[in-house]
Backbone bond lengths (Angstrom), bond angles and torsions (degrees), N, CA, C in turn:
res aa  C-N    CA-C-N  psi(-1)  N-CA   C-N-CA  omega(-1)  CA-C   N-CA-C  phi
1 X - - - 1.469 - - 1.516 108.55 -
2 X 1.091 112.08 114.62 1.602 116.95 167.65 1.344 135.86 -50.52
3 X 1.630 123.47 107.68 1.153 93.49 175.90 1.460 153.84 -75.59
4 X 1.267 101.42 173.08 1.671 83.20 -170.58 1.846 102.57 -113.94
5 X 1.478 129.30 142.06 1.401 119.58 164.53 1.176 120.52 -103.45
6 X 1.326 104.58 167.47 1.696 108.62 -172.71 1.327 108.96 -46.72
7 X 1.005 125.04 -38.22 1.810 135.19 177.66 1.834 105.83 -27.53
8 X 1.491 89.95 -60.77 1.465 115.36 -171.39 1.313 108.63 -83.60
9 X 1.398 135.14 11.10 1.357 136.94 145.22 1.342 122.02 -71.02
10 X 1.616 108.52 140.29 1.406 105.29 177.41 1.180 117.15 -127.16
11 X 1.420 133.51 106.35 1.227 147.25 -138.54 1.736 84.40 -104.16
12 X 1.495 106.37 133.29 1.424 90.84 179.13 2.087 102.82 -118.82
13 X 1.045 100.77 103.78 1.553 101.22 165.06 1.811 131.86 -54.84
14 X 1.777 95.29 135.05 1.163 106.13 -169.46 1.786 115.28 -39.18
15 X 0.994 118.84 174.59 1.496 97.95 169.59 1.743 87.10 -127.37
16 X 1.506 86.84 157.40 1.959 133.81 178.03 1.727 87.48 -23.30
17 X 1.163 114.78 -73.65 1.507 115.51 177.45 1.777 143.73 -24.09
18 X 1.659 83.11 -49.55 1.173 109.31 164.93 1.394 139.30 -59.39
19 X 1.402 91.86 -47.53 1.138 116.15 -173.86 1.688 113.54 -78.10
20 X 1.492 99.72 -14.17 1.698 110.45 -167.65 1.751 104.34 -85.60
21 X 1.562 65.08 -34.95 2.028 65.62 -176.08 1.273 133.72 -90.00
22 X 1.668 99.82 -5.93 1.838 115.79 172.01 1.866 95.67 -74.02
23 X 1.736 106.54 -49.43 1.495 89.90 -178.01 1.866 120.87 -66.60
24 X 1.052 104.50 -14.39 1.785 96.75 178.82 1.510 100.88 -84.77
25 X 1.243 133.81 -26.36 1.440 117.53 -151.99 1.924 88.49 -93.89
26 X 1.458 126.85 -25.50 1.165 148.14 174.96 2.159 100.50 -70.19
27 X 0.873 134.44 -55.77 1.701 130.01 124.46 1.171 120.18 15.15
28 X 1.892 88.33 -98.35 1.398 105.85 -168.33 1.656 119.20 -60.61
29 X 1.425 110.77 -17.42 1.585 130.66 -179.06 0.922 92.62 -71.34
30 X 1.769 146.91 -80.16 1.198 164.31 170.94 1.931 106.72 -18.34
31 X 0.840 122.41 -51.53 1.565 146.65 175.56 1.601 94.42 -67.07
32 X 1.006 108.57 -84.79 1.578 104.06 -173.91 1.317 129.86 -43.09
33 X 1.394 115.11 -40.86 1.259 126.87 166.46 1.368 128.24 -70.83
34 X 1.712 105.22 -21.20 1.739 119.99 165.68 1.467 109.91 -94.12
35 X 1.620 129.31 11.93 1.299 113.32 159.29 1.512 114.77 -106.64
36 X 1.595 119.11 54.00 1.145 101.42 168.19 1.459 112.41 -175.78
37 X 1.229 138.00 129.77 1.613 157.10 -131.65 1.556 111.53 -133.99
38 X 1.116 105.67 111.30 1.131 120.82 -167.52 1.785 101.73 -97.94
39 X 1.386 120.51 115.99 1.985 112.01 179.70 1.316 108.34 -113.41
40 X 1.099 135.20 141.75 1.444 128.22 174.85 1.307 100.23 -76.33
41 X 1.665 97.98 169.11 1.430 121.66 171.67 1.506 101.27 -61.42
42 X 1.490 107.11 150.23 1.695 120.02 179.08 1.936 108.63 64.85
43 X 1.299 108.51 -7.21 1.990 96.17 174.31 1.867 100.63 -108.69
44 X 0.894 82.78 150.66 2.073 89.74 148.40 1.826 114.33 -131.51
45 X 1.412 82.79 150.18 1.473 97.89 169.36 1.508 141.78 -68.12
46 X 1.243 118.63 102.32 1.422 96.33 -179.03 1.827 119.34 -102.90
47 X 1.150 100.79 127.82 1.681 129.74 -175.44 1.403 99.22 -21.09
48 X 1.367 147.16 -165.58 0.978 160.99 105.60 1.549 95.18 -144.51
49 X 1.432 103.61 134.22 1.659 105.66 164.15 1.876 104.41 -134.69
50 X 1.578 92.75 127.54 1.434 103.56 -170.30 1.233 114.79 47.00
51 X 1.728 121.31 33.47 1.085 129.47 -174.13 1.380 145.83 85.62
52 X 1.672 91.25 -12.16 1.442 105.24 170.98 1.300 108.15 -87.38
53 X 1.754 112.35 148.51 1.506 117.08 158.83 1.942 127.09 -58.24
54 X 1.347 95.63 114.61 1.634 67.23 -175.05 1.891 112.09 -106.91
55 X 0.819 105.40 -176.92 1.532 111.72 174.85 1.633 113.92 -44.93
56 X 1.414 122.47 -54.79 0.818 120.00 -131.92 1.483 91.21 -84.86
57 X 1.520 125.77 176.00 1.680 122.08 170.39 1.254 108.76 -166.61
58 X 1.576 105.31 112.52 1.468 120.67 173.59 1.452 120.72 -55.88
59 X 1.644 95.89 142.67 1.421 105.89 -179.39 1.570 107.08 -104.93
60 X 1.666 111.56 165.85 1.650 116.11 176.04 1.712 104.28 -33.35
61 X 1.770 105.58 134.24 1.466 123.48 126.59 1.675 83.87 107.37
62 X 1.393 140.55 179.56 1.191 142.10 -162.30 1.370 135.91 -72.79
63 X 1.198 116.66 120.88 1.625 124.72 -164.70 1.563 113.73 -126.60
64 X 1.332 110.34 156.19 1.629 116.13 177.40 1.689 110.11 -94.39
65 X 1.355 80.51 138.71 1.814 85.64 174.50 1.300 99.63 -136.98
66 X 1.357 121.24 162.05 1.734 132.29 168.74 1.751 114.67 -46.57
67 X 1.184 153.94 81.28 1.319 124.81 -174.15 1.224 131.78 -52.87
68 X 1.289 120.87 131.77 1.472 128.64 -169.09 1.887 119.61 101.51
69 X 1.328 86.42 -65.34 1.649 104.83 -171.98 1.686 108.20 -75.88
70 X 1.149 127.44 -12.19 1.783 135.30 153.62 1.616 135.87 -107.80
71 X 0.889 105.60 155.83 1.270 104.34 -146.78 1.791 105.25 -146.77
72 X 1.624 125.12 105.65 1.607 114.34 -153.52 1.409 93.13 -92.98
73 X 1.037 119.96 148.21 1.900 125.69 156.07 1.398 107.85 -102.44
74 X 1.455 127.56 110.04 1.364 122.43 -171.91 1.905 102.67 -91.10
75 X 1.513 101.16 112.67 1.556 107.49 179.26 1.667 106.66 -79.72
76 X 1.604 135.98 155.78 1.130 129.29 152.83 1.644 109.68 -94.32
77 X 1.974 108.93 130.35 1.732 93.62 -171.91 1.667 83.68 -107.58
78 X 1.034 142.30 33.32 1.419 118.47 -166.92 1.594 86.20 -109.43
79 X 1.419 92.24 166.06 1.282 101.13 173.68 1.756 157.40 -37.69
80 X 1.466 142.58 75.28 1.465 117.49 -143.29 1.113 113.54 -135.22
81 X 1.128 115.47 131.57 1.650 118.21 179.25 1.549 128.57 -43.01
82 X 0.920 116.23 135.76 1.728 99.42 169.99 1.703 104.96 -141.49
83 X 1.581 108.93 124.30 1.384 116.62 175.81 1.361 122.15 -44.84
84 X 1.330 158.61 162.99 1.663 146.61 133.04 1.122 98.49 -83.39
85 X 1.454 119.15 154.37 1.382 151.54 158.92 1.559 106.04 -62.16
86 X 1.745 114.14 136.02 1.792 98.06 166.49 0.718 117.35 -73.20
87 X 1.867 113.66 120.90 1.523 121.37 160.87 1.798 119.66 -74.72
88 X 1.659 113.35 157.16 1.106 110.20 161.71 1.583 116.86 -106.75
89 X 1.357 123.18 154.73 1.085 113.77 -167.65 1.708 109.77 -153.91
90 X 1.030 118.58 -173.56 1.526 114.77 173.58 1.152 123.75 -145.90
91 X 1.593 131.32 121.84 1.440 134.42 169.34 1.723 103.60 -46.26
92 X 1.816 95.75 166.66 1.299 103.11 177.30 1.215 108.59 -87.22
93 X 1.448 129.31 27.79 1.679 122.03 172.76 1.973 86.49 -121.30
94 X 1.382 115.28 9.78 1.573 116.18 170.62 1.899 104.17 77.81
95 X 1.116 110.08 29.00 1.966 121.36 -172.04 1.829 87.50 -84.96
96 X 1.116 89.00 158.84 1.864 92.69 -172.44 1.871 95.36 -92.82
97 X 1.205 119.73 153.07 1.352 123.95 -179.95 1.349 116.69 -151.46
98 X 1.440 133.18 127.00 1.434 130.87 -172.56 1.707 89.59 -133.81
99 X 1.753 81.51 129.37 1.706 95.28 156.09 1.788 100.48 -129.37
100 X 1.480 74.42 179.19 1.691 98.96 175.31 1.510 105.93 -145.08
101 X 1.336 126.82 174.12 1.335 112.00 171.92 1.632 100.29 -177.31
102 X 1.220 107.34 -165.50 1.727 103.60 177.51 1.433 100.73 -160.77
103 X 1.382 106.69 145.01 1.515 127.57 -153.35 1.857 103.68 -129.03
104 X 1.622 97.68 111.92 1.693 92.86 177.16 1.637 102.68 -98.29
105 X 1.193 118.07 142.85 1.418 137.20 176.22 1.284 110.51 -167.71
106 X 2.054 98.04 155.38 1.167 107.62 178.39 1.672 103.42 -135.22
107 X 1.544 106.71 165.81 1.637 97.70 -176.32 1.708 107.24 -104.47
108 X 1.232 98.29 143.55 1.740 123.86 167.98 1.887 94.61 -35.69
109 X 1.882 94.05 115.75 1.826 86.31 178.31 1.470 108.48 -82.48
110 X 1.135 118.03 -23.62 1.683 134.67 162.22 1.205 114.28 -40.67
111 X 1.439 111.13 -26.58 1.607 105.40 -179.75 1.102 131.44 -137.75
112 X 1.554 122.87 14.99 1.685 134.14 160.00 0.973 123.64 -26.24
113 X 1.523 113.56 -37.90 1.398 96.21 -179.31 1.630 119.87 -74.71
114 X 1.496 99.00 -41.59 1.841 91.56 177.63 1.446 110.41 -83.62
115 X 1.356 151.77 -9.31 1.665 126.43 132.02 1.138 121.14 -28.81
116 X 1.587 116.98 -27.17 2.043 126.90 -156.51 1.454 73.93 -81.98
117 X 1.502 119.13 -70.30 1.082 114.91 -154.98 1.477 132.34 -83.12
118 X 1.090 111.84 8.59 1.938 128.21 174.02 1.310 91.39 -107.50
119 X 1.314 140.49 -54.36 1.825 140.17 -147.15 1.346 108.49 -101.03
120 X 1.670 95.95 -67.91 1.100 108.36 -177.82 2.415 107.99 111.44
121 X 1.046 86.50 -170.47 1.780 78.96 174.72 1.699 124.12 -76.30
122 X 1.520 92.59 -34.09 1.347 115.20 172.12 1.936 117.84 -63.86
123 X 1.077 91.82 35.19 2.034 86.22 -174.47 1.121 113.19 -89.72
124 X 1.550 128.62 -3.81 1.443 126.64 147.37 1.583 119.48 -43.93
125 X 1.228 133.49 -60.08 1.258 131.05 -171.38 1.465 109.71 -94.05
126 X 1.448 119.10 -21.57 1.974 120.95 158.40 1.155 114.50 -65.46
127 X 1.571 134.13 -40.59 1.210 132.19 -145.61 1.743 96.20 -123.70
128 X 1.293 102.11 -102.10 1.124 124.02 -178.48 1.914 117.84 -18.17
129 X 1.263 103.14 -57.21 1.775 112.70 173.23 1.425 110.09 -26.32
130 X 2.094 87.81 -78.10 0.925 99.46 -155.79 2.020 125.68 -66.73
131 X 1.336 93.94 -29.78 1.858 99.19 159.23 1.003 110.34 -42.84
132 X 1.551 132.10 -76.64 1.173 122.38 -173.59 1.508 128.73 -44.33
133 X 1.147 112.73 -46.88 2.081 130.48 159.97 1.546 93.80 -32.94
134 X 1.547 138.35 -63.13 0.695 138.22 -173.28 1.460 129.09 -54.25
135 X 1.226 114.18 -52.58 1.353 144.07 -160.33 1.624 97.60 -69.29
136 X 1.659 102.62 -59.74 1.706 113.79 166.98 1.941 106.39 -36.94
137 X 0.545 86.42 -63.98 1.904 107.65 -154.66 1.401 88.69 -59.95
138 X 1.376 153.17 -39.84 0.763 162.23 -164.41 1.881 125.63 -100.71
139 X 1.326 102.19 -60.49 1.330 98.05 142.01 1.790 150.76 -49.71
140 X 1.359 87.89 -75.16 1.925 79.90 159.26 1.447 133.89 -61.02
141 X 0.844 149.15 5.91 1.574 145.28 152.29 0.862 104.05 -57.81
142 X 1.652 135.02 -38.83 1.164 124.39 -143.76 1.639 99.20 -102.38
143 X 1.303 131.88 20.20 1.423 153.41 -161.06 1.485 103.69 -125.11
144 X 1.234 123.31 115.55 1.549 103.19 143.69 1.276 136.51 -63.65
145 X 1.583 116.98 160.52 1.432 100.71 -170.01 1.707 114.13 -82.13
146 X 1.467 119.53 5.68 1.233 94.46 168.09 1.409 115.47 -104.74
147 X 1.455 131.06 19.37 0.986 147.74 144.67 1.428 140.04 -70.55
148 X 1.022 98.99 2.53 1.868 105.43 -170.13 0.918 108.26 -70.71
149 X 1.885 126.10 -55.05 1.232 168.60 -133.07 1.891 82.92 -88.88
150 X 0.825 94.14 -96.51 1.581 111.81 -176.96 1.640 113.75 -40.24
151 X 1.499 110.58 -36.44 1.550 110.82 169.55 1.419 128.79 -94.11
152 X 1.696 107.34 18.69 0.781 97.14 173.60 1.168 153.43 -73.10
153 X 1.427 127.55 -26.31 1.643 131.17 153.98 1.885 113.77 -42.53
154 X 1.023 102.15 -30.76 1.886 116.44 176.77 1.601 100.28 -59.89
155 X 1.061 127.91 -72.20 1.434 150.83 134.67 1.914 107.38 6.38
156 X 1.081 87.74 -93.35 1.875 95.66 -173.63 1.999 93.17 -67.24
157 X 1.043 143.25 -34.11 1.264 104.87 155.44 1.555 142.71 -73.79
158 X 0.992 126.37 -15.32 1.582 152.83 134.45 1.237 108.26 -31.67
159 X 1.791 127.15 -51.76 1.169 99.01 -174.22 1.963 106.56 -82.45
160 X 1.101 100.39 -47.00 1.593 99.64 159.56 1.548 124.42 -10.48
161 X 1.365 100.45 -64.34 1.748 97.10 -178.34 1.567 113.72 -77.06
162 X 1.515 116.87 -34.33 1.532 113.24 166.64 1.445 124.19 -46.04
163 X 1.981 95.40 -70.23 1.387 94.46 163.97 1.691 134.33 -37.81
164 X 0.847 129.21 -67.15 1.559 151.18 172.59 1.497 98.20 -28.06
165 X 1.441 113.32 -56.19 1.205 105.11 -158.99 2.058 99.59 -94.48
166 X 1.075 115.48 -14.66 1.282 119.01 162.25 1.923 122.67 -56.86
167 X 2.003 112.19 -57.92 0.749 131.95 175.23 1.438 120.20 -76.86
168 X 1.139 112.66 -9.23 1.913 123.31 172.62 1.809 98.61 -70.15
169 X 1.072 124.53 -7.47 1.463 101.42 -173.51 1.243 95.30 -105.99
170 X 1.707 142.31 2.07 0.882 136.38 138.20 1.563 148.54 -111.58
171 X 1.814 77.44 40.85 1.961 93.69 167.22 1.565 97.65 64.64
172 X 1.222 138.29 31.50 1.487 144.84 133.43 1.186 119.32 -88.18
173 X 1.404 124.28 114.54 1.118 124.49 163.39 1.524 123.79 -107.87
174 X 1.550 126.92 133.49 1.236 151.79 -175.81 1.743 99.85 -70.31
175 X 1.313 88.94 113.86 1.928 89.71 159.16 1.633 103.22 -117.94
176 X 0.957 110.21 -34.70 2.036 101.88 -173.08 1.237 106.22 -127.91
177 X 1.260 123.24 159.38 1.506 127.18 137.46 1.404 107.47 -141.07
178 X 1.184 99.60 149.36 1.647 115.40 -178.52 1.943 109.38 -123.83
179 X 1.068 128.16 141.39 1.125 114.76 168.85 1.633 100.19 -113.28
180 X 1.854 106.75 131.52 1.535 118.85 -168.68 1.328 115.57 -96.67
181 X 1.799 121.87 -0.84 1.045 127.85 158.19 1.747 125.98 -176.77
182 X 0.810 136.49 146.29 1.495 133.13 -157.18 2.070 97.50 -129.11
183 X 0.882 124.47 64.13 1.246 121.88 162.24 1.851 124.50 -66.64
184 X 1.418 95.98 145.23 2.320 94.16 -176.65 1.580 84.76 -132.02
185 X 1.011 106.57 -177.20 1.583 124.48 -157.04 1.863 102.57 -82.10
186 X 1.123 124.94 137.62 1.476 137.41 -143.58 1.612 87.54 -74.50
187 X 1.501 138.89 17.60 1.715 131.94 179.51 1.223 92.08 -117.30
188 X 1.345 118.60 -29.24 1.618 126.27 -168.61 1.580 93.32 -67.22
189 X 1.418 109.77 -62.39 1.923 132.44 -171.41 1.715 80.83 -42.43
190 X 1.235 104.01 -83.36 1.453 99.68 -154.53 1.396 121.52 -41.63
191 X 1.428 115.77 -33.20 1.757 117.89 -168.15 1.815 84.54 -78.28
192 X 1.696 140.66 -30.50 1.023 135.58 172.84 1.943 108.48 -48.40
193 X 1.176 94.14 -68.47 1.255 95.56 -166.45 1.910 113.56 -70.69
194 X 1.089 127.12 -33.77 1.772 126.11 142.88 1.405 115.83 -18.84
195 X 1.537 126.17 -64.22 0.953 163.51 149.42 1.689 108.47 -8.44
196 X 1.576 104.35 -67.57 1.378 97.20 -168.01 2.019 100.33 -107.22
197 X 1.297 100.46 5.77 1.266 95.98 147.95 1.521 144.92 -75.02
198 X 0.964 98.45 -28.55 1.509 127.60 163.44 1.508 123.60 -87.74
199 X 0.744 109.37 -23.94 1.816 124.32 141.44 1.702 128.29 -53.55
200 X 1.228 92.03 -54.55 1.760 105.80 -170.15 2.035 91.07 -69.74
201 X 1.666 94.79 -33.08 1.841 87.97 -170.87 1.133 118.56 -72.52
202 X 1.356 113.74 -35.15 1.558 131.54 167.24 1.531 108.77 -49.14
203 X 1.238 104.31 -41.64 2.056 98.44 174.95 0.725 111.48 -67.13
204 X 1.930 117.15 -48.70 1.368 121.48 -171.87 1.700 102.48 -28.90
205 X 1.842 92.66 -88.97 1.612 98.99 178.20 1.015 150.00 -50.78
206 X 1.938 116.46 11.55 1.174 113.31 172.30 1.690 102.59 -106.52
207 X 1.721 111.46 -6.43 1.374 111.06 -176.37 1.546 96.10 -84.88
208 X 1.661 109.73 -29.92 1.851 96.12 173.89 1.547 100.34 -73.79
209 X 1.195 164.78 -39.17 1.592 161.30 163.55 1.609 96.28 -37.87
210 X 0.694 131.10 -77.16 1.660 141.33 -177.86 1.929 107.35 -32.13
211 X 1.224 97.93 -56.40 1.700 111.46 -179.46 1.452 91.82 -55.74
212 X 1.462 116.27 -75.19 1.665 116.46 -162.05 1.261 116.10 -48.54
213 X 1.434 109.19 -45.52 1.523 101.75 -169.67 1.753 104.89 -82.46
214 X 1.361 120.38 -9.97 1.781 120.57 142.27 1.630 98.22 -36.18
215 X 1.324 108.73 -88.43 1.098 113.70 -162.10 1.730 138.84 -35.77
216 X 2.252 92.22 -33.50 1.533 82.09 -178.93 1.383 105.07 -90.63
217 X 1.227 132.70 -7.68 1.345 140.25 -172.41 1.825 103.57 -83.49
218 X 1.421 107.40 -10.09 1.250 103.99 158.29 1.559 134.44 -100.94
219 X 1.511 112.15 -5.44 0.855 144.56 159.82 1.712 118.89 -68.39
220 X 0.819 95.81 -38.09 1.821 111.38 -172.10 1.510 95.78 -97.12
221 X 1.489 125.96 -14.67 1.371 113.69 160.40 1.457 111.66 -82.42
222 X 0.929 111.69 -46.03 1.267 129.97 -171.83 2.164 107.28 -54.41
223 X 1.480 107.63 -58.74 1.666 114.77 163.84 1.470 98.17 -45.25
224 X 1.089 118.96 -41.42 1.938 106.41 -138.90 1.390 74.61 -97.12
225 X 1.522 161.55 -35.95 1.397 162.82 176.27 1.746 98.31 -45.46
226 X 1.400 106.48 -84.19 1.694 116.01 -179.07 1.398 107.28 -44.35
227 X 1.812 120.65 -37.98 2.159 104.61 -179.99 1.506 113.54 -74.98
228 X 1.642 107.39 -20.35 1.523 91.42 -178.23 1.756 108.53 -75.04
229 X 1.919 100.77 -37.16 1.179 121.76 -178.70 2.024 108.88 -25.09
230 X 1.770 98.33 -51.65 0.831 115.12 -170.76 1.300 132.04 -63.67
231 X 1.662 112.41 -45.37 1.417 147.72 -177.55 1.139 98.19 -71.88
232 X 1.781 142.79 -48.31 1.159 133.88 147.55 1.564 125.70 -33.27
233 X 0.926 138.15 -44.13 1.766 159.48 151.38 1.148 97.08 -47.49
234 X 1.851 138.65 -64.70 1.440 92.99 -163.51 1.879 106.17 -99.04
235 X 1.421 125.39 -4.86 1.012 123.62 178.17 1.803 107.99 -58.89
236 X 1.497 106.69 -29.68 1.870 100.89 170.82 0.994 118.86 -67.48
237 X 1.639 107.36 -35.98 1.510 109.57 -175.45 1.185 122.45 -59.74
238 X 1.735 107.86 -32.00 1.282 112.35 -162.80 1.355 120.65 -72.76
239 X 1.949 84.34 -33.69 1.866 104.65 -170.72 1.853 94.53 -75.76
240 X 1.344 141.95 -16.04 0.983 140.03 136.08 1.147 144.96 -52.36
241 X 1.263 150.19 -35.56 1.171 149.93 86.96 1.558 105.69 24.55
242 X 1.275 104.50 -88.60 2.049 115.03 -151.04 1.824 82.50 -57.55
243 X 1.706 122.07 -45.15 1.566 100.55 -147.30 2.230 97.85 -73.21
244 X 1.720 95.99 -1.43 1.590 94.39 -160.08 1.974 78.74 -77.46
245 X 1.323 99.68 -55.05 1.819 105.41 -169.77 1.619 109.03 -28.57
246 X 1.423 98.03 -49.21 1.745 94.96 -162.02 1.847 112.28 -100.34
247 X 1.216 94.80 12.05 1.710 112.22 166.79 1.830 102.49 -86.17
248 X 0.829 115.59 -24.86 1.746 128.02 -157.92 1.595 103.29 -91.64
249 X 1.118 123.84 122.80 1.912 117.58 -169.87 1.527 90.99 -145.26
250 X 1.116 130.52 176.08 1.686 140.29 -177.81 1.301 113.50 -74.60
251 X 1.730 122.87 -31.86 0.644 129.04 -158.51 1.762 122.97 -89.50
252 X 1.911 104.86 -36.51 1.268 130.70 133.95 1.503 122.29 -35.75
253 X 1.312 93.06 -22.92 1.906 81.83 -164.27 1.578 95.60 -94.62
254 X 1.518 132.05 -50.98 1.356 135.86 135.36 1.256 135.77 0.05
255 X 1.354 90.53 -56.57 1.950 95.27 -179.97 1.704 101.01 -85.40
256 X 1.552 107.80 -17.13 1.919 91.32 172.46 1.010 104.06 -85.34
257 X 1.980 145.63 -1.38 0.991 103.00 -163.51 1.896 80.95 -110.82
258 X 1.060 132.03 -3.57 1.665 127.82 149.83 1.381 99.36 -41.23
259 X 1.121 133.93 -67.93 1.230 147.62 -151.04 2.016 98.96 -46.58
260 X 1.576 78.08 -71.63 2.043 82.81 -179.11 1.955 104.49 -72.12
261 X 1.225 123.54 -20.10 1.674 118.71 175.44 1.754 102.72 -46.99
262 X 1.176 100.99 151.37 1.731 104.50 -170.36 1.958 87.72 -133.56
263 X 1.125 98.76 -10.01 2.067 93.82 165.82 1.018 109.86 92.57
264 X 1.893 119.53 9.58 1.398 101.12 177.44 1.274 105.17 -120.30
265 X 1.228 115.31 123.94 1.733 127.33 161.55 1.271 128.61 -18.37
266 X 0.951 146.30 123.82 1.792 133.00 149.67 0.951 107.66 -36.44
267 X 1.667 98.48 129.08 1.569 129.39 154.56 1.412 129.98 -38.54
268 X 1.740 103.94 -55.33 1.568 101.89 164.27 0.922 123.79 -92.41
269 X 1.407 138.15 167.63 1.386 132.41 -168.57 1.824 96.23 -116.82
270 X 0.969 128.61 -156.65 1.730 135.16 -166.00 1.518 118.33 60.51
271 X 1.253 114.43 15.40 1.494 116.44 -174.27 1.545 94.64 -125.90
272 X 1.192 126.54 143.25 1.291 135.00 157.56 1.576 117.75 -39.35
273 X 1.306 127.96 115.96 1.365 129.09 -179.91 2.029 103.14 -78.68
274 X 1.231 115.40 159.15 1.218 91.70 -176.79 1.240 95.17 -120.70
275 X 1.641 99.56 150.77 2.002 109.14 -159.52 1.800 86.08 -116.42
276 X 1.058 94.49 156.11 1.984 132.03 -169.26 1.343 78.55 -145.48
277 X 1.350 86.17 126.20 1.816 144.09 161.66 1.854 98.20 -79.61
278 X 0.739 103.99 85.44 1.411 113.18 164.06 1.172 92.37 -77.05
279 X 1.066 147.26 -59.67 2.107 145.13 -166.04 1.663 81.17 -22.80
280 X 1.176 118.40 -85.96 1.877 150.53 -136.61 1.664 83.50 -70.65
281 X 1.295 139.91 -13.83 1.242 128.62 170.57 1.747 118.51 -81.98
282 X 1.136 111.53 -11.91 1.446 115.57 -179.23 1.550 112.51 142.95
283 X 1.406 116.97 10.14 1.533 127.57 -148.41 1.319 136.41 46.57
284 X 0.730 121.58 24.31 1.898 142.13 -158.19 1.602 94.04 -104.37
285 X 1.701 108.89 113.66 1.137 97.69 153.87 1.266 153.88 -41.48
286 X 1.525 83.02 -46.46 1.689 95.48 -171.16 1.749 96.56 -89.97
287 X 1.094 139.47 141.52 1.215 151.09 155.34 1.515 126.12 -53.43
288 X 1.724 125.72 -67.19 0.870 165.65 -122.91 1.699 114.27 -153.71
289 X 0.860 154.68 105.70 1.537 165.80 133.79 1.724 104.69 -10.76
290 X 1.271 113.33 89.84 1.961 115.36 164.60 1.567 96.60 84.86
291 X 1.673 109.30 27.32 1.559 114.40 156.21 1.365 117.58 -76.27
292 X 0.894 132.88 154.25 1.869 122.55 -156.08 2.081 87.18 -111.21
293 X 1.873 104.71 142.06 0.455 109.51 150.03 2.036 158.39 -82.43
294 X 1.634 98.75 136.14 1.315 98.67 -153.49 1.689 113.63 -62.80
295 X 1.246 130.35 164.93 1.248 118.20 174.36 1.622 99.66 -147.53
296 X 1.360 108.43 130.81 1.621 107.42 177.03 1.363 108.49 -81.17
């Protein structure tokens, strides 16, 4: 097989035609694919044509735009936190005071485009900061400092309505504020915390006062329980006693000691024998049934 050299190759070039119609359909690709804007859920679009802001402002999911000559700015309107910076500030007795806090808001979707175009994207550190800087500096003075603490919900709604109505002229709207910490100057802290040490001791010792006087008042139930306990005990006895006293007659006492007599006389004589009244028994000589008669 003969060879052949590159010489003897014949490379055959596209023709004019070809080539015209790879670049238009490469165009029309380019075009097609630049008329159309894709926004996520929760942003809208704002227009720019040849750089200008325009009126119009895309909503979520796919939209037409001019290709080339527009240009989308995708805003987020949903809701988003934004930290504050620590401010310094001053009570109305002039005590040093630093907060910080965090601010939820979202922007007007009606109006992205003119925030785009007064602020810009950056309206966290144009807008937002500096209100709050304000709001601080302005608000607390008018607080004493041992009020801050205690006013504070008074406080975070206050700044709410300032803010709000500060940031409403640029299509920000305020849903929360929280304040994330309220620090005063480390002599202030300490006379704070002294303060509620001597507090907590003061409870201590009125919750030990509270226990004891539990205790003697249980004690004094407890005495006054055992004297009635007692007074019950001898008031039976007593009413026992009187009914035994007036149960008891001479004659009872006589017939018990018949009862224990067994009928035999003393052995020695020089002692008083003791005589029973048989009369006072019923008059009956005989006492007893097969009692032996006595003989002097």
């Amino acid at each position: 097989m003969p060879e052949r050299s590159l010489e003897n190759l014949d490379f055959k070039t596209p023709k004019p035609q070809t080539i015209l119609i790879l670049v238009i359909l490469f165009i029309l690709f380019i075009i097609g694919w630049g008329s159309f804007a894709q926004v996520p859920a929760g942003h809208r679009g704002v227009v720019l044509l040849w750089g200008s802001v325009e009126q119009r402002i895309m909503g979520e999911g796919l939209n037409f735009k001019i290709p080339i000559a527009e240009a989308i700015i995708k805003v987020d309107v949903k809701v988003q936190p934004h930290p504050f910076k620590e401010i310094d500030a001053s009570s109305k007795e002039y005590q040093n005071v630093r907060m910080t806090g965090m601010m939820n808001f979202h922007i007007d979707p009606g109006f992205v485009n003119d925030l785009y175009q007064k602020v810009g994207l950056d309206f966290a550190d144009k807008v937002i900061d500096p209100a709050f800087n304000d709001f601080v500096k302005e608000v607390v003075p008018t607080y004493p400092i041992g009020e801050i603490l205690p006013k504070r919900e008074e406080i975070r709604k206050t700044a709410m309505k300032k803010l709000g109505d500060n940031l409403s002229r640029y299509h920000i709207i305020v849903d929360d504020i929280y304040f994330a910490n309220i620090r005063f100057s480390p002599e202030y802290e300490k006379a704070i915390e002294a303060k509620q040490v001597a507090q907590q001791q003061v409870e201590t010792q009125r919750q030990v006062l509270a226990q004891r006087e539990i205790e003697a008042q249980q004690k004094v139930a407890t005495a006054k329980g055992e004297s009635e306990s007692i007074q019950v005990v001898a008031q039976g006895q007593a009413k026992a006693n009187d009914a035994l006293s007036r149960s008891i007659s001479p004659i009872l006492v006589q017939y018990k000691g018949i009862e224990k007599w067994n009928g035999t006389l003393p052995q020695v004589t020089g002692g008083a024998i003791p005589l029973i009244d048989l009369g006072k028994m019923g008059g009956s000589s005989n006492v007893m049934e097969g009692s032996k008669k006595i003989t002097p």
